[in-house]
ZAMARGU-4260 file (C-alpha; in steps of 0.2 Angstrom, whole numbers, plus 5000, padded with zeros to 4 digits):
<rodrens>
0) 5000/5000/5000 | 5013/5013/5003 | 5022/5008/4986 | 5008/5011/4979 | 5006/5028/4986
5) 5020/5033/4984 | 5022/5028/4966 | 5007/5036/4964 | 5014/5053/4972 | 5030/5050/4964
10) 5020/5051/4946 | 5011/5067/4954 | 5026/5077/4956 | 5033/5072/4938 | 5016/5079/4930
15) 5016/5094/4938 | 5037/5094/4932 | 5028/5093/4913 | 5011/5103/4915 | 5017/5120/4924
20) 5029/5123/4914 | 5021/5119/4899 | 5005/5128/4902 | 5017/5143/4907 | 5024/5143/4890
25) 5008/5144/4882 | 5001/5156/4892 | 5014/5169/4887 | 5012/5164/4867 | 4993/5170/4871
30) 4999/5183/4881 | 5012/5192/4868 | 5000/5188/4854 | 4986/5198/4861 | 4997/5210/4866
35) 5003/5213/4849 | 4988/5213/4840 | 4993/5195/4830 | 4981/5188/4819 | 4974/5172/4828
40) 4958/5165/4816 | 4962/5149/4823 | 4957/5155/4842 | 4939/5160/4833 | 4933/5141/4837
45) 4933/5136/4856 | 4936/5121/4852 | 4951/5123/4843 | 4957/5135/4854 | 4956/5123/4868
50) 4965/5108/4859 | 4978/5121/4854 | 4981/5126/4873 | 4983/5108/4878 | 4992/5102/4864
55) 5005/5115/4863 | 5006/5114/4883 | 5009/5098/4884 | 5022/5097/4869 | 5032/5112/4878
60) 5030/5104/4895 | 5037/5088/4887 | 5052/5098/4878 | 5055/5106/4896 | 5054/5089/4905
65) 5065/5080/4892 | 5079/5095/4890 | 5084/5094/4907 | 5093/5109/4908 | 5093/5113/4928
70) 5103/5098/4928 | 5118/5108/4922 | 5114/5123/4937 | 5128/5122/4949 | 5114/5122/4963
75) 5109/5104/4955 | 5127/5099/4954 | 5136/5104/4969 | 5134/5090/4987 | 5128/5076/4977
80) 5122/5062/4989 | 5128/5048/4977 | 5147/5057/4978 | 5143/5052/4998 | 5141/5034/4993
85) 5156/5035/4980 | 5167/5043/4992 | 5163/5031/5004 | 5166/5016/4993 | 5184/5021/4989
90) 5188/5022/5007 | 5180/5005/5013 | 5184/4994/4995 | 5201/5002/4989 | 5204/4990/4979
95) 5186/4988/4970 | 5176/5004/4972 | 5162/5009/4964 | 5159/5021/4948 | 5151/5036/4949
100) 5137/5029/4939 | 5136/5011/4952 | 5135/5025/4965 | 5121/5034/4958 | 5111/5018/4955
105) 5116/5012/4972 | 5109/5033/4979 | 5094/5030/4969 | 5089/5012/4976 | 5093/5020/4994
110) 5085/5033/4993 | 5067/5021/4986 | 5069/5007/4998 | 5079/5012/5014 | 5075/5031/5017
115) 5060/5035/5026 | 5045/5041/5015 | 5042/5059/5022 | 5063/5063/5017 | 5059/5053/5001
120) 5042/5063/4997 | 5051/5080/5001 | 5067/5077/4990 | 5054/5072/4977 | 5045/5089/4981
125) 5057/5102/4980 | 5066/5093/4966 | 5048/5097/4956 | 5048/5115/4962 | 5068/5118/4957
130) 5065/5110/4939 | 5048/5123/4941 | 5055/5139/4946 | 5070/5136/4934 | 5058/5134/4919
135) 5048/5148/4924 | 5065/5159/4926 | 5071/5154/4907 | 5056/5154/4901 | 5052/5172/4905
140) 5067/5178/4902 | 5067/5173/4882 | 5049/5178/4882 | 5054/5194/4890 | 5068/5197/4876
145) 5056/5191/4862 | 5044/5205/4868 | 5054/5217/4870 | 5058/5213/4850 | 5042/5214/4848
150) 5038/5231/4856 | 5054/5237/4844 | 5046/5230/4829 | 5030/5239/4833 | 5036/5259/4837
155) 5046/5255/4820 | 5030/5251/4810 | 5017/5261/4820 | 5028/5275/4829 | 5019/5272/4844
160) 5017/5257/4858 | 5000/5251/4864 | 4998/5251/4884 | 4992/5234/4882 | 5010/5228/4874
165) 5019/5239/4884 | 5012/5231/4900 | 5014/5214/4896 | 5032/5215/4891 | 5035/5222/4908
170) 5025/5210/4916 | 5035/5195/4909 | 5051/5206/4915 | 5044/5207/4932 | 5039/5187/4935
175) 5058/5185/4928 | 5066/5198/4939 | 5056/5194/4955 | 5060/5175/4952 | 5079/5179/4951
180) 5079/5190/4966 | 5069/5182/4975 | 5075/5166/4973 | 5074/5152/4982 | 5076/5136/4974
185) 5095/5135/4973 | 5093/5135/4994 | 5081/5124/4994 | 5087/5111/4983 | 5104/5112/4992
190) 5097/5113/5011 | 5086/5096/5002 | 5104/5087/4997 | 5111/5089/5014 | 5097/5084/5021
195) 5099/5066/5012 | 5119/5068/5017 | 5114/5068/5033 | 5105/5053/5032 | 5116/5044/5025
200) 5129/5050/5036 | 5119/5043/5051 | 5114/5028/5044 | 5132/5023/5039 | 5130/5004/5044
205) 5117/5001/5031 | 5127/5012/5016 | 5144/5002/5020 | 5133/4987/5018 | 5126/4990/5002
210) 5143/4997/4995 | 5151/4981/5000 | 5136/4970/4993 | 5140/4979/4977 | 5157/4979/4977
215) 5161/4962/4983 | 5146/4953/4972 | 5155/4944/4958
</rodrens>
């Protein structure tokens, strides 16, 4: 029963990884393109307009998930757990330790069967809201420089800028600006890698006995 639940939250948290992002990136393609006036005869049929909502959030959600460029952040990089778990190999089996990817593997199967399920529900939690508020960030930010195109493009033609176009570039700036100032996903996902440190730190029996399982298995 609670390997069900918490498959069943663990598949929560990764839908909400692919739909808020995605449904983000679609409402600013609505956004700009009512701001500037853009023809949209497609948007004349509810229908339509709905299928073209989900459909295009779901393939930008999907192109977010996939990417995975939050991976790269030194925030996501920076006190791996499974460097805990490698680290620890090397010192224990000298003459057999584990790769970085054994470790990792070795992390992961840790983390899913050993680790108490509130430290395994919250890791999974705040990693969905890092890959969210950095989405959100990059998103906005070329959304933003695209506008701001947009708003050159349109004093050129017209010699003048609509209020409506003007506030919505700003807009997009400000979500971008408030999310870099006001960061806190970096710390969190950090404070949520020493967290698992710890645990593994405190349950060193158990990770020397799964490194030696590993290492001495033929």
């Amino acid at each position: 029963m609670n390997q069900l639940s918490s498959s069943s939250r663990f598949a929560l948290f990764e839908f909400w990884r692919i739909i808020v992002p995605g449904l983000y990136f679609t409402f600013l393609v609505v956004i700009l393109a009512v701001a500037f006036e853009l023809p949209y005869f497609l948007f004349e049929s509810p229908f339509i307009s709905l299928m073209i909502f989900v459909v295009t959030s779901l393939i930008a959600g999907l192109t977010f998930y996939a990417k995975e460029t939050p991976k790269k952040r030194k925030a996501f990089q920076s006190n791996q757990p499974s460097l805990v778990i490698l680290n620890r190999s090397r010192e224990i089996s000298s003459h057999k330790p584990l790769t970085e990817d054994e470790a990792r593997r070795l992390y992961f199967y840790i983390l899913n069967h050993h680790m108490p399920l509130t430290v395994h529900d919250k890791i999974f939690y705040f990693g969905m809201i890092y890959h969210i508020m950095i989405n959100i960030r990059r998103t906005s930010f070329w959304f933003g420089a695209i506008g701001f195109l947009g708003l050159v493009i349109e004093i050129v033609i017209t010699n003048y800028l609509t209020p409506v176009s003007i506030v919505s570039v700003l807009l997009i700036w400000l979500v971008y600006f408030l999310n870099v100032r006001y960061n806190k996903a970096d710390r969190k996902m950090q404070e949520n890698y020493l967290d698992q440190i710890f645990w593994l730190e405190m349950n060193k029996e158990l990770v020397d006995t799964m490194i030696r399982q590993r290492t001495e298995s033929p």
